[in-house]
PLY file of the C-alpha trace (Angstrom):
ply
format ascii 1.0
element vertex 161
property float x
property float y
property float z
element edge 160
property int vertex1
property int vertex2
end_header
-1.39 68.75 41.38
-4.27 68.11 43.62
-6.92 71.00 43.28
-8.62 70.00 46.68
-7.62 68.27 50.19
-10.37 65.77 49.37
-9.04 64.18 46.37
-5.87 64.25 47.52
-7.10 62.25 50.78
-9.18 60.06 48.57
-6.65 59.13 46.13
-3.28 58.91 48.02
-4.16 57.76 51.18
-6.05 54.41 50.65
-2.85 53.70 48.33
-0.26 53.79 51.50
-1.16 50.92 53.60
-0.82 48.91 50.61
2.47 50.13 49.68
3.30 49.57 53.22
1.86 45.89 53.17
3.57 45.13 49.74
7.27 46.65 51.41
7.04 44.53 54.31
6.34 41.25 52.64
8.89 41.79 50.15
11.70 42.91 53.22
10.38 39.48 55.30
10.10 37.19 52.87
12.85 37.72 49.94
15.44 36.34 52.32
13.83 33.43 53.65
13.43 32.26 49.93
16.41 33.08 48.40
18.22 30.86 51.33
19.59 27.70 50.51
18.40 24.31 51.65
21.04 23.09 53.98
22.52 20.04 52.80
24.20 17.06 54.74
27.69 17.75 54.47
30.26 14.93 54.73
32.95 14.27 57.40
34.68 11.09 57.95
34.66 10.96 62.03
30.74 11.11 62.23
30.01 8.73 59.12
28.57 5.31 60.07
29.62 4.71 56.10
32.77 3.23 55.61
35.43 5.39 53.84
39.19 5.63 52.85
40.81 9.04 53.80
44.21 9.62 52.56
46.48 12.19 51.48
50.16 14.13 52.19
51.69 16.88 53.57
54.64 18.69 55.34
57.43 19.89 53.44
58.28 23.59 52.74
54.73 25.42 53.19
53.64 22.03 55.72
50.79 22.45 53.69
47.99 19.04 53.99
46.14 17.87 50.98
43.44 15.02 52.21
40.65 13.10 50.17
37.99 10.64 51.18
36.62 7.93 49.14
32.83 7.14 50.16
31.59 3.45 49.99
29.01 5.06 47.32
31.99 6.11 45.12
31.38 9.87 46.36
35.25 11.52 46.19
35.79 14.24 48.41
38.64 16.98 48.70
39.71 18.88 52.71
39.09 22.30 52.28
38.91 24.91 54.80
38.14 21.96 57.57
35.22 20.76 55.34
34.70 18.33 52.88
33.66 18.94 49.21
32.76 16.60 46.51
34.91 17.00 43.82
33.81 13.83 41.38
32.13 10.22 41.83
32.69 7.35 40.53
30.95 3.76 40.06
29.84 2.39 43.72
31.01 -1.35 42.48
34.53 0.14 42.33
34.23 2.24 45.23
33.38 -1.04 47.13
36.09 -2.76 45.71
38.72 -0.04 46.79
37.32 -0.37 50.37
37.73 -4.37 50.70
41.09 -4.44 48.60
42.30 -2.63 51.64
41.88 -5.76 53.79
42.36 -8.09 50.84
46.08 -6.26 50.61
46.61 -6.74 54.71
46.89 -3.38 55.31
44.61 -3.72 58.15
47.35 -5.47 59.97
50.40 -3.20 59.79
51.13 -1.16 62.03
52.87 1.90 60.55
53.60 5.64 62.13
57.02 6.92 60.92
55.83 10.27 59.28
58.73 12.93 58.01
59.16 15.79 56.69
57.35 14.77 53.70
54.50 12.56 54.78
51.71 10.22 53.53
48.81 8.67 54.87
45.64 6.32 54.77
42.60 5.96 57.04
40.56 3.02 56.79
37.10 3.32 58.86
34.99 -0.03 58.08
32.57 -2.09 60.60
33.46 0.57 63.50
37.08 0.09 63.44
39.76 2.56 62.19
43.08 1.86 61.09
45.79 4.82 60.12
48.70 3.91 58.60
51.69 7.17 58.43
54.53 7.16 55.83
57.55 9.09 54.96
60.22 9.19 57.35
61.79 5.52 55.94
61.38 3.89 52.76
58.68 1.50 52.20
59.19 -2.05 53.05
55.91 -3.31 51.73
54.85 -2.56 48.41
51.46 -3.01 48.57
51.25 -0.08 50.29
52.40 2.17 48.38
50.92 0.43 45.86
47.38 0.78 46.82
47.92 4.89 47.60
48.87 5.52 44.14
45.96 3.32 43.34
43.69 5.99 45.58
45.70 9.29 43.89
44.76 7.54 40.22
41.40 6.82 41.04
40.85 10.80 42.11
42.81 12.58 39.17
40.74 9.95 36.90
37.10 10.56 38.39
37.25 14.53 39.98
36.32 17.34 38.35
38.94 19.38 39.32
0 1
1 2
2 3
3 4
4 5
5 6
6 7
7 8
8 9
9 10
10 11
11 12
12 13
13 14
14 15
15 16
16 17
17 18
18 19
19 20
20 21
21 22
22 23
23 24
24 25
25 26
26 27
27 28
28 29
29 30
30 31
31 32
32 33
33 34
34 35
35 36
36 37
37 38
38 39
39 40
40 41
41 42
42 43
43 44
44 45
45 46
46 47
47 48
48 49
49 50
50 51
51 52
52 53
53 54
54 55
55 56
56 57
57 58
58 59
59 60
60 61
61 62
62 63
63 64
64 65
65 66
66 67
67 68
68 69
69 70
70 71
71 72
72 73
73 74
74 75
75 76
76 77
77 78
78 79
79 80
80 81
81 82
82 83
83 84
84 85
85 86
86 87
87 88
88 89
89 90
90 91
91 92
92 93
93 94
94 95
95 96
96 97
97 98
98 99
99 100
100 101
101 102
102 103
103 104
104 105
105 106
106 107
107 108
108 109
109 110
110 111
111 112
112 113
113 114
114 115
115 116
116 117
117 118
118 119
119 120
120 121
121 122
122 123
123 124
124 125
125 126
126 127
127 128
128 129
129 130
130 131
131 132
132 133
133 134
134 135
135 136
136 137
137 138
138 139
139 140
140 141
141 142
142 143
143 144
144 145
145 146
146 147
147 148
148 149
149 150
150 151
151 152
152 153
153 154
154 155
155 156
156 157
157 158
158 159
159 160
């Protein structure tokens, strides 16, 4: 291989420190690129934007399925205590769902009879919140249950799931 020390010093040597050099920038800085930007994520309670959350749940497995509707027209799906987007859809709509809530009244009922079965919508708008519970009794007002299937349309229409 090498026929004397000196070449062997004077060819393999000088190459280690930049092997060295090349290892460590490579170990340090690989992972701080290859993270991800970390993005805003969404959650109803600390929004100032106003939102719709609604969904079901109880039954057999008590299992809850709960979406929010942005005032953008973002849709959003509970998972795991987080919210993903699952779909959008036009922000004149999106604004229209939000006032049709107080267009409808449902800002004035008072409503908390869940059952076994239950349904629900959360109205946040202007820094109020309104919750209305369903499930226990039949619905008296229509409009109610007329404006959640309106919400359930709007995300099997719009979400990419």
């Amino acid at each position: 291989m090498f026929t004397k020390v000196g070449e062997y010093i004077t060819k393999v040597l000088p190459m280690r420190p930049l092997f060295f050099l090349t290892s460590f920038i490579i170990t340090c800085l690989l992972p701080m690129m290859s993270c991800k930007s970390q993005q805003k994520v969404f959650n109803p309670e600390d929004e100032k934007e106003e939102c719709i959350v609604f969904g079901n749940g109880g039954g057999f497995t008590g299992a809850v399925k709960e979406y929010a509707i942005s005032k953008n027209g973002n849709i959003y799906l509970k998972s795991n205590d987080k919210y993903e987007k699952i779909g959008s859809f036009p922000k004149s709509k999106a604004t229209q769902i939000l006032e049709n809530f107080y267009s409808m009244e449902l800002d004035k009922m008072t409503l908390d009879e869940p059952g076994n079965r239950y349904y629900y919508i959360k109205s946040r708008q202007n820094n109020q919140s309104q919750s209305l519970k369903w499930g226990k009794n039949p619905l008296t007002d229509k409009n109610l249950d007329l404006y959640y299937n309106l919400l359930m349309q709007i995300v099997k229409k719009y979400s990419s799931q």
